[in-house]
DOZA-279018 format. One record per residue: residue in one letter; y negated, x, z of N, C-alpha, C, O in turn. Coordinates in steps of 0.05 Angstrom, whole numbers, padded with zeros to 5 digits. Example, Ala and Ser with C-alpha at 12.3 -4.5 7.8 and 13.67 -1.06 7.14 Angstrom:
residues 2
 rest    nc2    nc1    nc3   cac2   cac1   cac3    cc2    cc1    cc3    oc2    oc1    oc3
    a  00114  00264  00156  00090  00246  00156  00066  00264  00156  00066  00285  00169
    s  00045  00257  00142  00021  00273  00143 -00001  00258  00157 -00023  00268  00161
//
This chain:
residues 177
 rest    nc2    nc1    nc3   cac2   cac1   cac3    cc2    cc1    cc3    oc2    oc1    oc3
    x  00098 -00558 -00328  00114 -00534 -00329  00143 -00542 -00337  00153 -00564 -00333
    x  00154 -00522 -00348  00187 -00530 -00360  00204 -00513 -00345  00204 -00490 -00352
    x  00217 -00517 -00328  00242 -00496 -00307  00267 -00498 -00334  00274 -00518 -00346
    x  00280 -00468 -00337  00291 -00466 -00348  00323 -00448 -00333  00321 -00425 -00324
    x  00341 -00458 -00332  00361 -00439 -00320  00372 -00413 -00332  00378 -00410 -00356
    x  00375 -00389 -00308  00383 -00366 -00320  00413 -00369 -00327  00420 -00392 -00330
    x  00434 -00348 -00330  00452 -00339 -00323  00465 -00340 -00293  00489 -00341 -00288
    x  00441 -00339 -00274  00446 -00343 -00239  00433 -00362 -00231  00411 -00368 -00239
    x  00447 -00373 -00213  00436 -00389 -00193  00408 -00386 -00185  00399 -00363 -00183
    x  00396 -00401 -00182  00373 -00381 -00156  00361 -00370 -00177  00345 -00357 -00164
    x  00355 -00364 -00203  00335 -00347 -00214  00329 -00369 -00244  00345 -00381 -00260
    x  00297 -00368 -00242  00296 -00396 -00256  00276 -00384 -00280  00266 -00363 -00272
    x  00269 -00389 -00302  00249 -00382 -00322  00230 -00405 -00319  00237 -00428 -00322
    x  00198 -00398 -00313  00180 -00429 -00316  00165 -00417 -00327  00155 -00395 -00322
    x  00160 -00441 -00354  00148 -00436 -00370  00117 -00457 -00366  00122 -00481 -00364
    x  00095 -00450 -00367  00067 -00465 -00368  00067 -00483 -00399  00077 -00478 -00421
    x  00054 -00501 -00389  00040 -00519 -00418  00012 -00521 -00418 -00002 -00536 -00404
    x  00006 -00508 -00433 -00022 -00505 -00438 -00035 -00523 -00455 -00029 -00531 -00478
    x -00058 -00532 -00437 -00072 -00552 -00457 -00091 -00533 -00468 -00098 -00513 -00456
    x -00098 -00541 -00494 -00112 -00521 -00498 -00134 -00530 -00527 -00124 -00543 -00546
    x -00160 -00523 -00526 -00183 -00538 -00538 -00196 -00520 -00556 -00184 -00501 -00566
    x -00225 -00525 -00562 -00231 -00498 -00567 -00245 -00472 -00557 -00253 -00452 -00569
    x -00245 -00481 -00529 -00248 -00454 -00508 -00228 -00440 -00503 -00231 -00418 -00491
    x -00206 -00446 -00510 -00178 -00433 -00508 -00158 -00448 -00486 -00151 -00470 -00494
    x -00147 -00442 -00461 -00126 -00468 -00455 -00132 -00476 -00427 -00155 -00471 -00419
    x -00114 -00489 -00412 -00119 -00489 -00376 -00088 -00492 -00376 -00079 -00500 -00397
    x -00073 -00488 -00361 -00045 -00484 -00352 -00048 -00487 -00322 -00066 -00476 -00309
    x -00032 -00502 -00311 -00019 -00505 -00288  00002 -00478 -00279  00025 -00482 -00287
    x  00000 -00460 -00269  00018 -00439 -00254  00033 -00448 -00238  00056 -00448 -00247
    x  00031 -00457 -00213  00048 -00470 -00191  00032 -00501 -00177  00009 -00507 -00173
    x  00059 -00515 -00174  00052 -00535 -00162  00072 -00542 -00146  00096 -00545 -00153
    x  00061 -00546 -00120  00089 -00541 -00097  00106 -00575 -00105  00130 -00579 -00104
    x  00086 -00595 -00114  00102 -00621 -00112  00126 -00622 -00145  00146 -00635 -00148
    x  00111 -00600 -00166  00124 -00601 -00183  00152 -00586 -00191  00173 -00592 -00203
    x  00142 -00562 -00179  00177 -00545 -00168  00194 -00555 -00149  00216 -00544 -00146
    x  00189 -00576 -00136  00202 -00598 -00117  00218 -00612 -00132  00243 -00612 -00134
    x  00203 -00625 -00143  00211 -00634 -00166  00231 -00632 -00180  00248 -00650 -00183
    x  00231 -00610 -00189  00243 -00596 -00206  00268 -00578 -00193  00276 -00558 -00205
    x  00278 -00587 -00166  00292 -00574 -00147  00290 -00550 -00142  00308 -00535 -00135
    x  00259 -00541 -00148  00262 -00508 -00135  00238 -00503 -00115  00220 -00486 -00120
    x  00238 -00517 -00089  00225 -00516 -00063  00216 -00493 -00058  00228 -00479 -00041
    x  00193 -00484 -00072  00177 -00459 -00076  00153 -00470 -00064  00146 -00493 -00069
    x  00140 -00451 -00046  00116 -00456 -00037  00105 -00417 -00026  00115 -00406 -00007
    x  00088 -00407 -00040  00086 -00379 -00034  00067 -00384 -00008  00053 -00404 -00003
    x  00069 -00360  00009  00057 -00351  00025  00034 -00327  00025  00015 -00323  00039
    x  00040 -00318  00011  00030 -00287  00001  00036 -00284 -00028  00057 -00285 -00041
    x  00001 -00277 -00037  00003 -00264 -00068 -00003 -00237 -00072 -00025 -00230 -00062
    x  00008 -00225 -00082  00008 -00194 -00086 -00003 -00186 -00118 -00005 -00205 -00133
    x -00012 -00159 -00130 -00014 -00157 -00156 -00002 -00128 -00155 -00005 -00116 -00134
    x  00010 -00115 -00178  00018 -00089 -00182  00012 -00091 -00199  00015 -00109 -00215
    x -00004 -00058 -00197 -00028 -00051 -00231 -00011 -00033 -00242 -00006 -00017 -00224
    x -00002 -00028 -00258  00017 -00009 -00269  00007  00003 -00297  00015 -00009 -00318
    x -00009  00023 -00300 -00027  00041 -00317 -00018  00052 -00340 -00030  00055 -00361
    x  00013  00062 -00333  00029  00069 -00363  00050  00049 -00374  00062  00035 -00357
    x  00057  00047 -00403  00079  00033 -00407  00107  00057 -00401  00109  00082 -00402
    x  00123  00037 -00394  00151  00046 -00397  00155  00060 -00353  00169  00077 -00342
    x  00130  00037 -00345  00135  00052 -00318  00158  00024 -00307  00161  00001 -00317
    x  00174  00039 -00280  00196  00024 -00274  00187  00019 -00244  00175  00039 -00236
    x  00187  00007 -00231  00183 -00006 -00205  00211 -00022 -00194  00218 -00043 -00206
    x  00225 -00013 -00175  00247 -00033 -00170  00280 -00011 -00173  00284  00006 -00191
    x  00296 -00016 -00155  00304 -00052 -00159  00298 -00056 -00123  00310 -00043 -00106
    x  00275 -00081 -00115  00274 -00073 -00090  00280 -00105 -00086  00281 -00123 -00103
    x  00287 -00107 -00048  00299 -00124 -00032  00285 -00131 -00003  00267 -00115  00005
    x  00289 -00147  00008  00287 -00146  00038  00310 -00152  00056  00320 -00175  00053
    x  00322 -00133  00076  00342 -00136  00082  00336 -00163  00101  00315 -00171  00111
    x  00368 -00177  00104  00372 -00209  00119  00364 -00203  00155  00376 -00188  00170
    x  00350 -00212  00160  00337 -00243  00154  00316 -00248  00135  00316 -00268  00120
    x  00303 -00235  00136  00279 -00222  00119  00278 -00227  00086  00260 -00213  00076
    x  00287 -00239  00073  00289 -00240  00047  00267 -00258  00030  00267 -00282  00034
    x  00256 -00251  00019  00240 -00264  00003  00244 -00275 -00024  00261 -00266 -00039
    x  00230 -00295 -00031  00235 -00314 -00062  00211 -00306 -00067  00194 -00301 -00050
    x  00208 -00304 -00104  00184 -00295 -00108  00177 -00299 -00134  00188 -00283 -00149
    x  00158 -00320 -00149  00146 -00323 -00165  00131 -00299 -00183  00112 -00288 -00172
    x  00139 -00291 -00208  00132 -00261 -00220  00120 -00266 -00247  00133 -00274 -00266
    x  00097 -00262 -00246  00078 -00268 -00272  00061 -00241 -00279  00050 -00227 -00262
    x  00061 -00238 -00305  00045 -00220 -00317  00019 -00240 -00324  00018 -00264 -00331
    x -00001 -00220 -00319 -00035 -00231 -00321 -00039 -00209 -00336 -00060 -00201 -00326
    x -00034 -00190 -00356 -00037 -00174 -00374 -00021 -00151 -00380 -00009 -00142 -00361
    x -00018 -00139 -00400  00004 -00130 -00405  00039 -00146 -00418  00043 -00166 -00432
    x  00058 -00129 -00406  00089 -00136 -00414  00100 -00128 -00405  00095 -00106 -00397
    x  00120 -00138 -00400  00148 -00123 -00376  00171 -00141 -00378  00170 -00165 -00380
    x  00194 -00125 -00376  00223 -00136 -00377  00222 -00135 -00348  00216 -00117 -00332
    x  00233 -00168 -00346  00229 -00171 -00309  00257 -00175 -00306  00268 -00185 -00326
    x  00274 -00168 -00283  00304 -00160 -00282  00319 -00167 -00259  00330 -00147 -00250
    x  00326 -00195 -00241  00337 -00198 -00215  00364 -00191 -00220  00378 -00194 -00241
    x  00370 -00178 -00193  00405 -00179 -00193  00413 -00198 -00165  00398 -00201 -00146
    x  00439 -00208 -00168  00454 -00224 -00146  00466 -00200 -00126  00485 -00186 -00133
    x  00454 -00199 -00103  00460 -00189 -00085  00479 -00208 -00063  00488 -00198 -00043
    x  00483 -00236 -00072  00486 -00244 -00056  00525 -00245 -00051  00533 -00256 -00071
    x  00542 -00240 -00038  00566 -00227 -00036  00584 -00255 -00039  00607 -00254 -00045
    x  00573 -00278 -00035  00583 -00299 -00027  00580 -00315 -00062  00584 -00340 -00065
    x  00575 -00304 -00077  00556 -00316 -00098  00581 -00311 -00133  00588 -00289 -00142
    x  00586 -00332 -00141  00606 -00327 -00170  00584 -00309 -00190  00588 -00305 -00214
    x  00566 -00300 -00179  00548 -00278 -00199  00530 -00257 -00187  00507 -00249 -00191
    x  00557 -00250 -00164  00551 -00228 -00151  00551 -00205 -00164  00569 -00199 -00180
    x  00525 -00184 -00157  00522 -00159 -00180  00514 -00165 -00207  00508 -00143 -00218
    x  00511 -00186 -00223  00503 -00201 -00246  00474 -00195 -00243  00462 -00194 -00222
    x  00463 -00190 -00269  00437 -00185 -00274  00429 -00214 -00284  00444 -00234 -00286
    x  00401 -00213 -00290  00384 -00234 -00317  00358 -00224 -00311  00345 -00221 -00290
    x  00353 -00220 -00343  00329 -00207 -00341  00311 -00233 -00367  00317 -00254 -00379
    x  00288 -00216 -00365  00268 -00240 -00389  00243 -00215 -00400  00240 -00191 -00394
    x  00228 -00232 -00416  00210 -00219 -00417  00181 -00232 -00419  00172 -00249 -00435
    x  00169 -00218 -00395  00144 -00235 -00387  00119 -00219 -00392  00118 -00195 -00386
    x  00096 -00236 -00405  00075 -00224 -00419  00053 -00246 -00409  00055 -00269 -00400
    x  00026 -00226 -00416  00006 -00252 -00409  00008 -00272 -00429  00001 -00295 -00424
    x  00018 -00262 -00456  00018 -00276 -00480  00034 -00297 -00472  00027 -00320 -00476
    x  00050 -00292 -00464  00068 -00320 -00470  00074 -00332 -00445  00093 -00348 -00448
    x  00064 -00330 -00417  00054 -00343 -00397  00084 -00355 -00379  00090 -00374 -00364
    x  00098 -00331 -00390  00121 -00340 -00373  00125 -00329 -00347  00115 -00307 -00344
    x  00140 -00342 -00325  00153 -00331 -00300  00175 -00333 -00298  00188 -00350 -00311
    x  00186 -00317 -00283  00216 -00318 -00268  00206 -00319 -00242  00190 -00304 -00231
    x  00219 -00343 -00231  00221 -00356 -00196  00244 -00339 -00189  00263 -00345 -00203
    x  00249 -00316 -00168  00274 -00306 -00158  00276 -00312 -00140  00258 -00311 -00123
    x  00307 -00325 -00133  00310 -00330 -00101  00320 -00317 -00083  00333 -00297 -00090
    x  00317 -00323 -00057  00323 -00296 -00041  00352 -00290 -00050  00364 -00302 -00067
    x  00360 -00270 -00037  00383 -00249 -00042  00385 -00242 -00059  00407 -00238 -00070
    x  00360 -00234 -00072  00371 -00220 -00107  00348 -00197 -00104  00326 -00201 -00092
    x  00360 -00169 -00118  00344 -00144 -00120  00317 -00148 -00145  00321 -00168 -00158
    x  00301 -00137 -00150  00281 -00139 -00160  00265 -00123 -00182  00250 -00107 -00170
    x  00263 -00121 -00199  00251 -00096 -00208  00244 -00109 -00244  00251 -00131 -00253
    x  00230 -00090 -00256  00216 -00093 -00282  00207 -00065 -00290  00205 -00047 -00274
    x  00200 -00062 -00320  00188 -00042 -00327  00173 -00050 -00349  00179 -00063 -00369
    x  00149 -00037 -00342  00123 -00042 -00359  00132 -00042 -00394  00156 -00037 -00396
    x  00124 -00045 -00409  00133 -00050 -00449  00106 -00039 -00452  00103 -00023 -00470
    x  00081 -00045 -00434  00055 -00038 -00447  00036 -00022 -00425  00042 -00026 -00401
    x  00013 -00005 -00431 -00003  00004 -00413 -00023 -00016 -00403 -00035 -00034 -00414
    x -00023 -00005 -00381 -00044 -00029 -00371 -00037 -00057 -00363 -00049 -00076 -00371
    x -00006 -00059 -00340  00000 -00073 -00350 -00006 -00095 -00312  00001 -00082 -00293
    x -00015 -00121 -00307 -00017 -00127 -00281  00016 -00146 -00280  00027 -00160 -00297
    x  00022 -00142 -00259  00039 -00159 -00248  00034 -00172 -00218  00032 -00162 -00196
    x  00030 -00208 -00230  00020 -00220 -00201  00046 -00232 -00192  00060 -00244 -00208
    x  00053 -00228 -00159  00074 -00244 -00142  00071 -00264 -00131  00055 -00255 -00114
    x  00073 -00285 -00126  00072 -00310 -00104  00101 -00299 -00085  00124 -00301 -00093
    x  00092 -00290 -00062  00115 -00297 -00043  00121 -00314 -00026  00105 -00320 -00008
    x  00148 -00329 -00027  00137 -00346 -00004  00146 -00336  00028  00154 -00353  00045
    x  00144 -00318  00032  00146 -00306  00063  00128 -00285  00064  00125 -00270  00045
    x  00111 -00280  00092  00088 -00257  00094  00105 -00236  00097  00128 -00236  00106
    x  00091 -00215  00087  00115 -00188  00082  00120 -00176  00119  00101 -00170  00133
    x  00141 -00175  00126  00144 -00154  00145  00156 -00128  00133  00168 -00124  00112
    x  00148 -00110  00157  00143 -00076  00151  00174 -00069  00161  00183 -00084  00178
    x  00182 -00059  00157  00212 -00036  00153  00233 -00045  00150  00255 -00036  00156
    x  00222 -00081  00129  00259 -00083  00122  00264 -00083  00093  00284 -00091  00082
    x  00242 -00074  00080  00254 -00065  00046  00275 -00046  00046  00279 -00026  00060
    x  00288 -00057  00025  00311 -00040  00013  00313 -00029 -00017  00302 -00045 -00032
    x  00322 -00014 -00025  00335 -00020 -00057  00353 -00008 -00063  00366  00008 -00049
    x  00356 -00017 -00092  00384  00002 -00094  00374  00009 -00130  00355 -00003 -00141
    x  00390  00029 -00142  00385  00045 -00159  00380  00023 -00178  00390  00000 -00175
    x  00359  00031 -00200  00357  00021 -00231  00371  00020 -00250  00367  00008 -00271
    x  00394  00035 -00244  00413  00041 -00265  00435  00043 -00252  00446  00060 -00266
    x  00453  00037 -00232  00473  00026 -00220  00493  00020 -00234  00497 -00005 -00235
    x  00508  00033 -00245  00533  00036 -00260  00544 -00002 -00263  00546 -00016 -00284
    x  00549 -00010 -00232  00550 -00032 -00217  00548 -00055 -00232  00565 -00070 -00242
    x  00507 -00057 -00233  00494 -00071 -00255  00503 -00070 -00284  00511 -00089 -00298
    x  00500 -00050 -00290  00502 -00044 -00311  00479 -00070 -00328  00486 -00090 -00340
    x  00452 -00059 -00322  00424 -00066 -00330  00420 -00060 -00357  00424 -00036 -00359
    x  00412 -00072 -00382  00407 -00063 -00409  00378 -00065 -00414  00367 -00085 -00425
    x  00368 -00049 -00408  00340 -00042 -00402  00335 -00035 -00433  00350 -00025 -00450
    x  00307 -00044 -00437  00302 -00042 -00465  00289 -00023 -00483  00281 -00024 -00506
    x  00286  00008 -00447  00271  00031 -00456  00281  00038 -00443  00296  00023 -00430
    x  00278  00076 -00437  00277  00095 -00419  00252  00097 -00401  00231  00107 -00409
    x  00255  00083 -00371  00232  00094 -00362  00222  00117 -00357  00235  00135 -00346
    x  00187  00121 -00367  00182  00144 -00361  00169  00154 -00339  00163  00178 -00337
    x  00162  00125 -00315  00138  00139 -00290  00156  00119 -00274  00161  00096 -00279
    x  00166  00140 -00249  00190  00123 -00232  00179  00133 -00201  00175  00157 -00197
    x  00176  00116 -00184  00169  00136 -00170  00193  00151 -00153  00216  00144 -00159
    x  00190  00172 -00129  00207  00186 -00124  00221  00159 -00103  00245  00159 -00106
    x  00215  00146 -00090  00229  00127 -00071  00246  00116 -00089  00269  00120 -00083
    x  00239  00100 -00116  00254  00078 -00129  00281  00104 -00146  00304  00100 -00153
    x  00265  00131 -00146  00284  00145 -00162  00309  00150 -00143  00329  00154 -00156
    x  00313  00151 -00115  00326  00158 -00099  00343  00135 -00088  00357  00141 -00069
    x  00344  00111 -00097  00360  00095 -00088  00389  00102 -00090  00400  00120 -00102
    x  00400  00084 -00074  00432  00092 -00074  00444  00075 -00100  00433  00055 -00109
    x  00467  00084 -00110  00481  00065 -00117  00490  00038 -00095  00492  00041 -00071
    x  00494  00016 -00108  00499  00001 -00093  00527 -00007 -00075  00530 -00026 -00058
    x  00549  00019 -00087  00570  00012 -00073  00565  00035 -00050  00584  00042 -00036
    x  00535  00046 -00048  00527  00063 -00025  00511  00050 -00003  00506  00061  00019
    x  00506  00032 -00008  00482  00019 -00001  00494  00004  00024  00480 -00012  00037
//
């Protein structure tokens, strides 16, 4: 795997190396001794998938309030999506700072996010899966988020989403939050 640095701390691009024959490839996804490695002490606890049916749907920008915060390994297994962390973290020289990528099954990339950063993506194609590695088991009533479009951020999103749901549509701005 190749760790690549964002714009922020804490939010990393890994890219797979695929061997590949003529059955097509095998790729390594995670390896706890190799992100060690690679100084990013990732070990998930919980894997999640979000099936997301239309393009241009938006999910996010979501959080877990402190203590509670999760790091989280974000791979597309089919489909495309602009995947999008922000620095929530107050203490941080890229506080409010976005970095986004764009992750497809095609091209087998992840973004590793580390805790204190908001979360979110929006589908490019229909049909599209998004798998998580978390590394903390989810507890129940400490998600948060804050708006997709947050003046704040100021996110350059590379469509208009069109399927939002009403929770993610209702976030606050973040100087509400």
């Amino acid at each position: 795997m190749r760790f690549s640095p964002t714009a922020i701390e804490g939010v990393t691009l890994v890219e797979i190396e695929p061997v590949s024959d003529a059955r097509g490839f095998f790729a390594r996804l995670h390896c706890p001794e190799e992100f060690a490695h690679a100084g990013h002490p990732f070990v998930p606890a919980q894997t999640s998938l979000s099936r997301n049916t239309a393009a241009f749907t938006l999910r996010g920008l979501h959080y877990e309030a402190p203590p509670h915060e999760e790091a989280k390994l974000v791979r597309v297994t089919r489909g495309r999506i602009f995947d999008v962390a922000v620095d929530l973290r107050a203490d941080s020289p890229t506080y409010l700072k976005w970095t986004g990528a764009e992750l497809s099954a095609e091209n087998g990339k992840a973004l590793l996010i580390g805790r204190g950063m908001a979360h979110g993506f929006l589908t490019l194609e229909p049909d599209t899966d998004v798998l998580y590695q978390i590394d903390r088991i989810f507890t129940p009533g400490h998600g948060r988020g804050a708006r997709w479009n947050d003046p704040a951020f100021a996110i350059e999103w590379p469509a208009q989403p069109q399927v939002i749901s009403e929770r993610d549509a209702a976030y606050p701005n973040h100087g509400s939050v």
